[in-house]
SEMARZA-756111 format. One record per residue (C-alpha): residue in one letter; chain; x, y, z. Coordinates in pm, 1 decimal. Example, Ala and Ser with C-alpha at 12.3 -4.5 7.8 and 13.67 -1.06 7.14 Angstrom:
BEGIN
@drendren=A&kolpa=A&X=1230.0&Y=-450.0&Z=780.0
@drendren=S&kolpa=A&X=1367.0&Y=-106.0&Z=714.0
END
This chain:
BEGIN
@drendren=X&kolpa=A&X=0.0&Y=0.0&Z=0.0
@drendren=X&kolpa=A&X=284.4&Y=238.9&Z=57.3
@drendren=X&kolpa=A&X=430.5&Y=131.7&Z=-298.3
@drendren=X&kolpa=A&X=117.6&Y=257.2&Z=-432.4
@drendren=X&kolpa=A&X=91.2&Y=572.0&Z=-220.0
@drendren=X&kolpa=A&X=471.9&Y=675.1&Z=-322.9
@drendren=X&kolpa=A&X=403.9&Y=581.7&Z=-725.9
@drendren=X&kolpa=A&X=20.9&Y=790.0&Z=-684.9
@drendren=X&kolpa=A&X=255.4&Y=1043.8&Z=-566.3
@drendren=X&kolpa=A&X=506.8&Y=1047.2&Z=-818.9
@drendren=X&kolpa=A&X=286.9&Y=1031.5&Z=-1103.1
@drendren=X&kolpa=A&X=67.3&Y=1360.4&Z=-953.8
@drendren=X&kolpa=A&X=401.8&Y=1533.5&Z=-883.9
@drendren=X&kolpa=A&X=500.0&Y=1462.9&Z=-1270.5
@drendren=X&kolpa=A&X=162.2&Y=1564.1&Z=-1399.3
@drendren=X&kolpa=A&X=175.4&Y=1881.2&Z=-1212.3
@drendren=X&kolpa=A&X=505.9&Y=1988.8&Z=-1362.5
@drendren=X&kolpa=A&X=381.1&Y=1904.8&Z=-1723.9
@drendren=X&kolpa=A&X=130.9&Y=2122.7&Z=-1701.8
@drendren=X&kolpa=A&X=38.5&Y=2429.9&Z=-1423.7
@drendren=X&kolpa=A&X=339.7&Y=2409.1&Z=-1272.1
@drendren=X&kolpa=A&X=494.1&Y=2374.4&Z=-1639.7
@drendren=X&kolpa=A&X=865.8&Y=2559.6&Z=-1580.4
@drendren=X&kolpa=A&X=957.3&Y=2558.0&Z=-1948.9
@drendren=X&kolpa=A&X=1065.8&Y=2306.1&Z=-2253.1
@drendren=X&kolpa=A&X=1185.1&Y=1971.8&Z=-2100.3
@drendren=X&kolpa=A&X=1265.6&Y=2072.8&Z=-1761.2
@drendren=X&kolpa=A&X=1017.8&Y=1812.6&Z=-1633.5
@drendren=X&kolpa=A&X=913.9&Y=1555.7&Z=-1328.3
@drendren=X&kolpa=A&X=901.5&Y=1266.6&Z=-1543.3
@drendren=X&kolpa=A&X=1302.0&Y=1159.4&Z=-1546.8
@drendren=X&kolpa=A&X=1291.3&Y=1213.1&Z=-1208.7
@drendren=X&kolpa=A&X=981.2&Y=1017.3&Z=-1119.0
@drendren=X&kolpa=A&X=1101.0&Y=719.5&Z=-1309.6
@drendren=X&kolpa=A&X=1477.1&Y=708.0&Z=-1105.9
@drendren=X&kolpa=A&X=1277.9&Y=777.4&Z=-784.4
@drendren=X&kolpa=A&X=1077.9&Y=455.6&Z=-856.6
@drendren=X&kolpa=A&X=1388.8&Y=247.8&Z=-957.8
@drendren=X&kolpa=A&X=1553.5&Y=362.7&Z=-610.5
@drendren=X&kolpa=A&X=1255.5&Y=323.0&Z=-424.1
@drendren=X&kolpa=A&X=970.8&Y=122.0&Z=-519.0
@drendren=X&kolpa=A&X=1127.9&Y=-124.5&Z=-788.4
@drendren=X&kolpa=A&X=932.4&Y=-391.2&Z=-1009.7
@drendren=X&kolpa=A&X=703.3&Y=-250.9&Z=-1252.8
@drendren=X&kolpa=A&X=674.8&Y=88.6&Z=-1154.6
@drendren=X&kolpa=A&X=994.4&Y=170.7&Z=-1273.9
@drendren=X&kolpa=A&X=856.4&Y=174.5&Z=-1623.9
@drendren=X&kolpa=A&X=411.6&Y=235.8&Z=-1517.0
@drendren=X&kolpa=A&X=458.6&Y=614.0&Z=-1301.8
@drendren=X&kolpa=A&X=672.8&Y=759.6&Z=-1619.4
@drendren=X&kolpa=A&X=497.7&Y=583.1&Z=-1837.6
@drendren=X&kolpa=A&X=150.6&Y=676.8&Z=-1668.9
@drendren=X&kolpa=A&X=241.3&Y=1072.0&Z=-1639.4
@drendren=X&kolpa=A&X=328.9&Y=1087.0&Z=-1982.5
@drendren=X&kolpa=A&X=-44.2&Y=901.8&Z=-2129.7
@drendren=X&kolpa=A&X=-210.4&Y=1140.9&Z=-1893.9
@drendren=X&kolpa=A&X=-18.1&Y=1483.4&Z=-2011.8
@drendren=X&kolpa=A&X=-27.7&Y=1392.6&Z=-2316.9
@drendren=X&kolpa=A&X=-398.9&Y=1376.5&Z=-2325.6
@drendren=X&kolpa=A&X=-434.6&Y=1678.8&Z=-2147.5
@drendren=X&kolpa=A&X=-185.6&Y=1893.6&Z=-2358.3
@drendren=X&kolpa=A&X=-120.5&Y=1724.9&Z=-2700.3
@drendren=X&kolpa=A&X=140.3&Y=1563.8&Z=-2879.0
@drendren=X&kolpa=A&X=231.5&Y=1449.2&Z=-3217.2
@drendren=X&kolpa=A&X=384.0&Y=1129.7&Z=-3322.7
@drendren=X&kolpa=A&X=705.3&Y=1209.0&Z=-3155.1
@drendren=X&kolpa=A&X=510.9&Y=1031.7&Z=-2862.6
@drendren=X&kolpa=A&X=660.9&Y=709.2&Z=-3013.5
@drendren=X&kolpa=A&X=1016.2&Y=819.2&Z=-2896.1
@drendren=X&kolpa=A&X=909.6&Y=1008.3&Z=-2559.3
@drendren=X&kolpa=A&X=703.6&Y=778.6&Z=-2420.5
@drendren=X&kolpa=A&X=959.6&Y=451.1&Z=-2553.3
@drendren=X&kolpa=A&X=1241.3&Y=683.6&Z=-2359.4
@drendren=X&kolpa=A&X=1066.3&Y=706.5&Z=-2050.6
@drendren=X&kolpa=A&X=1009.4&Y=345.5&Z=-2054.1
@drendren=X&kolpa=A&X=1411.2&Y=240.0&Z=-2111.6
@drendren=X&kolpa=A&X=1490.3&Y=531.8&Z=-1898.4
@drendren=X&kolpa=A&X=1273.1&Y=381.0&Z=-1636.6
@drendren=X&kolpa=A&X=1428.1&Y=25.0&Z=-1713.9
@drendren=X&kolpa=A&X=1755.7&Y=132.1&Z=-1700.1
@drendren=X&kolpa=A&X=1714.1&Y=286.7&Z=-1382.1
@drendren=X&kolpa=A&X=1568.7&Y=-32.5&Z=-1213.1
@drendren=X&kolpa=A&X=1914.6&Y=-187.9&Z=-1395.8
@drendren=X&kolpa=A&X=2147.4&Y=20.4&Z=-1231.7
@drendren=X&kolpa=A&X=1991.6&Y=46.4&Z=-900.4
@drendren=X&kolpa=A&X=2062.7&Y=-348.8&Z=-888.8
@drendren=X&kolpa=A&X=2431.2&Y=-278.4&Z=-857.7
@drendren=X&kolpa=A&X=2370.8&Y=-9.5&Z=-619.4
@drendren=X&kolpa=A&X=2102.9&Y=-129.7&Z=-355.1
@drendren=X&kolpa=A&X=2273.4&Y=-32.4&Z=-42.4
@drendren=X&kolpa=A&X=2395.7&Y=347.2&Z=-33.2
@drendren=X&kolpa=A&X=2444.5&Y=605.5&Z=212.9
@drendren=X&kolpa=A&X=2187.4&Y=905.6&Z=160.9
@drendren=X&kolpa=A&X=2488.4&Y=1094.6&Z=-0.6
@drendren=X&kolpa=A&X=2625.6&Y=815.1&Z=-239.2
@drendren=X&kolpa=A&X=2236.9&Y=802.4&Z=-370.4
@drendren=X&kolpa=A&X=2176.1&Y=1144.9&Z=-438.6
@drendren=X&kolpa=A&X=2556.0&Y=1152.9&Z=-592.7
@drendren=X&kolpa=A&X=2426.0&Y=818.1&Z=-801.1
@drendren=X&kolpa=A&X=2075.0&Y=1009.0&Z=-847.3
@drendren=X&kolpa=A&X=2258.9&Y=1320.3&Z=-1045.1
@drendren=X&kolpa=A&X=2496.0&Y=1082.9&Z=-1212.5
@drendren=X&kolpa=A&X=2161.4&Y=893.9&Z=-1381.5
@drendren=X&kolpa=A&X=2035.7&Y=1171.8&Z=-1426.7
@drendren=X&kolpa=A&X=2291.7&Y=1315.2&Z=-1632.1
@drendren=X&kolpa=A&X=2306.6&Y=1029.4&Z=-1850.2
@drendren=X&kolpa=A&X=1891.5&Y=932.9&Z=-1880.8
@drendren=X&kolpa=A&X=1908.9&Y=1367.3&Z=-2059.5
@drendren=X&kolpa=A&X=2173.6&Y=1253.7&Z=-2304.6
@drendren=X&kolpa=A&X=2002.0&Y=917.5&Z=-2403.4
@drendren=X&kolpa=A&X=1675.7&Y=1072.8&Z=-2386.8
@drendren=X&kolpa=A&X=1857.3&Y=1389.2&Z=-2585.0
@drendren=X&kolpa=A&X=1982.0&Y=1144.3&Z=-2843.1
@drendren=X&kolpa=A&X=1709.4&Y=911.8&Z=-2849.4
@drendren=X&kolpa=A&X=1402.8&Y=1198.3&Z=-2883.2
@drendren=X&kolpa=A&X=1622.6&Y=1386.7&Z=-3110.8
@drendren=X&kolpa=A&X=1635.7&Y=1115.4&Z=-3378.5
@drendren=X&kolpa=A&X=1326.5&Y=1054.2&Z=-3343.5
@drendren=X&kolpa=A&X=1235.0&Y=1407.4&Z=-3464.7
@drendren=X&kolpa=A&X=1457.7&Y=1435.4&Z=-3743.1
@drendren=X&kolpa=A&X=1295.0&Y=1033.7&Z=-3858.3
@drendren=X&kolpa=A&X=953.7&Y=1166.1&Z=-3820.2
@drendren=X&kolpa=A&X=985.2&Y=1499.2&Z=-3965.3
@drendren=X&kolpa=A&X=667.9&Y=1593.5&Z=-4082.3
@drendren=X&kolpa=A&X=802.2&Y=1933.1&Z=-4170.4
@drendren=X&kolpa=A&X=1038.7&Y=1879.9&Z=-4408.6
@drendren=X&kolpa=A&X=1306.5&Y=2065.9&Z=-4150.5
@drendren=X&kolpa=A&X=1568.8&Y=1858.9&Z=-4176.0
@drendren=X&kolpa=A&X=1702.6&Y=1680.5&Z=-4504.0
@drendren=X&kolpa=A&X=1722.9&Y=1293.1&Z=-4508.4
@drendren=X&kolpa=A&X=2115.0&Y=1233.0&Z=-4421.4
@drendren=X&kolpa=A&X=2385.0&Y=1274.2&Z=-4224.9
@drendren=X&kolpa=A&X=2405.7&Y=1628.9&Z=-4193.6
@drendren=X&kolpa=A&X=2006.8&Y=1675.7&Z=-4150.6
@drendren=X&kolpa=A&X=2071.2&Y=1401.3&Z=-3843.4
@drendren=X&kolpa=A&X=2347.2&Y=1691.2&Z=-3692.6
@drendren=X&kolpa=A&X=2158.8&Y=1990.7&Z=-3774.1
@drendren=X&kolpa=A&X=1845.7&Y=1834.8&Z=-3573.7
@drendren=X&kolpa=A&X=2102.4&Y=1738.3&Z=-3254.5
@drendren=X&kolpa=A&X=2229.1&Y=2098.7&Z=-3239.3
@drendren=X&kolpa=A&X=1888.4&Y=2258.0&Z=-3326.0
@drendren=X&kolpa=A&X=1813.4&Y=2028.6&Z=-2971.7
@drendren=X&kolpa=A&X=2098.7&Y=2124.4&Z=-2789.3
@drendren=X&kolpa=A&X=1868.9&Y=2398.2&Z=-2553.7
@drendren=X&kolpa=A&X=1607.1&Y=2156.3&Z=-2486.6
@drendren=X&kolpa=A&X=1933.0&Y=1892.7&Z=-2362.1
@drendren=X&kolpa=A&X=2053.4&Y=2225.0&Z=-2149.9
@drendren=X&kolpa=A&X=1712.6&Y=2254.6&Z=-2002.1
@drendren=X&kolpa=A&X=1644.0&Y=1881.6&Z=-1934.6
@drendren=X&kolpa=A&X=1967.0&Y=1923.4&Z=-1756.0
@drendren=X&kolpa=A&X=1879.2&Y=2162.7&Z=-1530.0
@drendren=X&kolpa=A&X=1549.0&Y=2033.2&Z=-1447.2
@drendren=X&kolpa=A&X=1710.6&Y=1670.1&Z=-1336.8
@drendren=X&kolpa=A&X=2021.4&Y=1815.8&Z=-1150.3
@drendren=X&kolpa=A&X=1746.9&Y=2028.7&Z=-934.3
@drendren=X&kolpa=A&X=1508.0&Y=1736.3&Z=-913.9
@drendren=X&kolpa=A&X=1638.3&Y=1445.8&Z=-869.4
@drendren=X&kolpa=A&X=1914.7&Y=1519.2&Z=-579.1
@drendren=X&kolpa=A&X=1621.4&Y=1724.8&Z=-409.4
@drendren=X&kolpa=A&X=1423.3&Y=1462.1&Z=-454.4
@drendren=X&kolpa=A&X=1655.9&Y=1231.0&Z=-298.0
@drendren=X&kolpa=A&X=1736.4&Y=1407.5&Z=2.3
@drendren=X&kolpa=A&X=1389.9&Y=1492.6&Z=121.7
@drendren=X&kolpa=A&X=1331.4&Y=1101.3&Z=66.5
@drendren=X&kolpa=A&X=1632.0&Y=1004.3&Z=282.2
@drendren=X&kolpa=A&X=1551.1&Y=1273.4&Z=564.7
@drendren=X&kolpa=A&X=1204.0&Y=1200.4&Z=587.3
@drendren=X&kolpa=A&X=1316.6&Y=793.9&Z=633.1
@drendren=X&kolpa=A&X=1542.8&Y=919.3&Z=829.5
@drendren=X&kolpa=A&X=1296.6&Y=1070.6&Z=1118.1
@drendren=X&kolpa=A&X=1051.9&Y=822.3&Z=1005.8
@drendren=X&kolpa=A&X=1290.8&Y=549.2&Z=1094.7
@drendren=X&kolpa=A&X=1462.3&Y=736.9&Z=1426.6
@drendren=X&kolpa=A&X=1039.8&Y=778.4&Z=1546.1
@drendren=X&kolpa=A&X=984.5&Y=429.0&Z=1471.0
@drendren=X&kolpa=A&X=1305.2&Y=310.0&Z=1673.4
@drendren=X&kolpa=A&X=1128.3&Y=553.1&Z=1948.9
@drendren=X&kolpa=A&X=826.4&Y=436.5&Z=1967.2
@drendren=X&kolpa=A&X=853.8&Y=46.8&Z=1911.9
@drendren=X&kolpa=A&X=1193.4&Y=171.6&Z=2266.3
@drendren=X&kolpa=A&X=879.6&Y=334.7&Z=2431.3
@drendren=X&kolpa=A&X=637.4&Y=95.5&Z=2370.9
@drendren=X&kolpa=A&X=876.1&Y=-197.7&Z=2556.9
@drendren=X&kolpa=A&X=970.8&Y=-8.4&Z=2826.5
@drendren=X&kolpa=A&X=591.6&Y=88.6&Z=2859.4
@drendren=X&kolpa=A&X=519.1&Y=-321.2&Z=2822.7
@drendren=X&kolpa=A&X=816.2&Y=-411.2&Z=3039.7
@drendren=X&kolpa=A&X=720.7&Y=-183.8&Z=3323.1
@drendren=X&kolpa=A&X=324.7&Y=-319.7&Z=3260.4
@drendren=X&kolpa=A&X=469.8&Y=-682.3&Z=3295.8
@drendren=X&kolpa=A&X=724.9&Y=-612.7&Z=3601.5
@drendren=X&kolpa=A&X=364.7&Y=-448.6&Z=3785.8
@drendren=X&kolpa=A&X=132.7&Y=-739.8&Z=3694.0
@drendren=X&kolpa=A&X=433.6&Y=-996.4&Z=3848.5
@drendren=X&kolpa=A&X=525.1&Y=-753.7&Z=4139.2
@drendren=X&kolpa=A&X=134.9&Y=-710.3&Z=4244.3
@drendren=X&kolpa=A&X=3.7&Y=-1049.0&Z=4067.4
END
């Protein structure tokens, strides 16, 4: 039930910032959401709370065929997330938000590189010409959306992160407390009821 709460969560987080809370071109919830769920929740909502924000924004403010290559590159982005957080299970808080802005550098590039041929194969508009220089023209005509995908996941995902490993943090530390409190409460119940018996 938790799992579910956290990916509910993520995915209204990631809707939000696709569309009122909309910060500009590509700087966006949905990288972030889909490393959060590799790190945290695992299984198949590494590839459903991406995948899910993206149907549902989509719907709600367009898209044209390039949806074959976003929403395919939020589903390897979230599967390579859930690949690498295999090798990395047990961090400190500080290794995973390092780890979190290191995945996130490299899930912009591939999704850079991967969305970016996707427009210049699906071009509709006749902007780019059908070779190898078309192909380069489109990858530098994308370079500001890479610079601002950037930016969103290096202030994202390591904020992200944090706030996740502080709030376990206290969670865990007020757990430990009460489950201390709660024996010493039984103890001194049990010590009374043998004492007075």
């Amino acid at each position: 039930m938790k799992k579910l709460f956290s990916a509910l969560l993520l995915i209204t987080v990631g809707i939000l910032f696709r569309t009122t809370l909309h910060l500009g071109p590509n700087i966006e919830f949905v990288t972030t959401s889909a490393i959060l769920a590799a790190m945290y929740l695992g299984g198949g909502y590494t590839v459903l709370v991406p995948l899910i924000i993206m149907v549902a924004t989509d719907k709600i403010i367009g898209n044209t065929n390039i949806y074959l290559f976003t929403w395919s590159a939020y589903i390897l982005i979230g599967l390579f997330s859930s690949l690498i957080n295999k090798k990395f299970l047990v961090l400190s808080s500080k290794l995973k938000v390092i780890k979190g802005i290191g995945m996130g550098i490299g899930m912009a590039i591939f999704f850079y590189l991967w969305t970016n041929f996707g427009v210049w194969i699906l071009d509709s508009w006749g902007m780019y010409s059908r070779d190898l220089n078309g192909l380069i023209k489109c990858y530098l005509m994308g370079l500001p959306f890479l610079k601002l995908n950037l930016v969103g996941n290096l202030l994202f995902i390591p904020t992200s992160i944090f706030i996740i490993e502080k709030a376990k943090a206290i969670s865990g530390s007020l757990s430990f407390k009460l489950k201390y409190y709660f024996r010493a409460w039984l103890g001194c119940l049990l010590t009374k009821l043998v004492i007075c018996g």
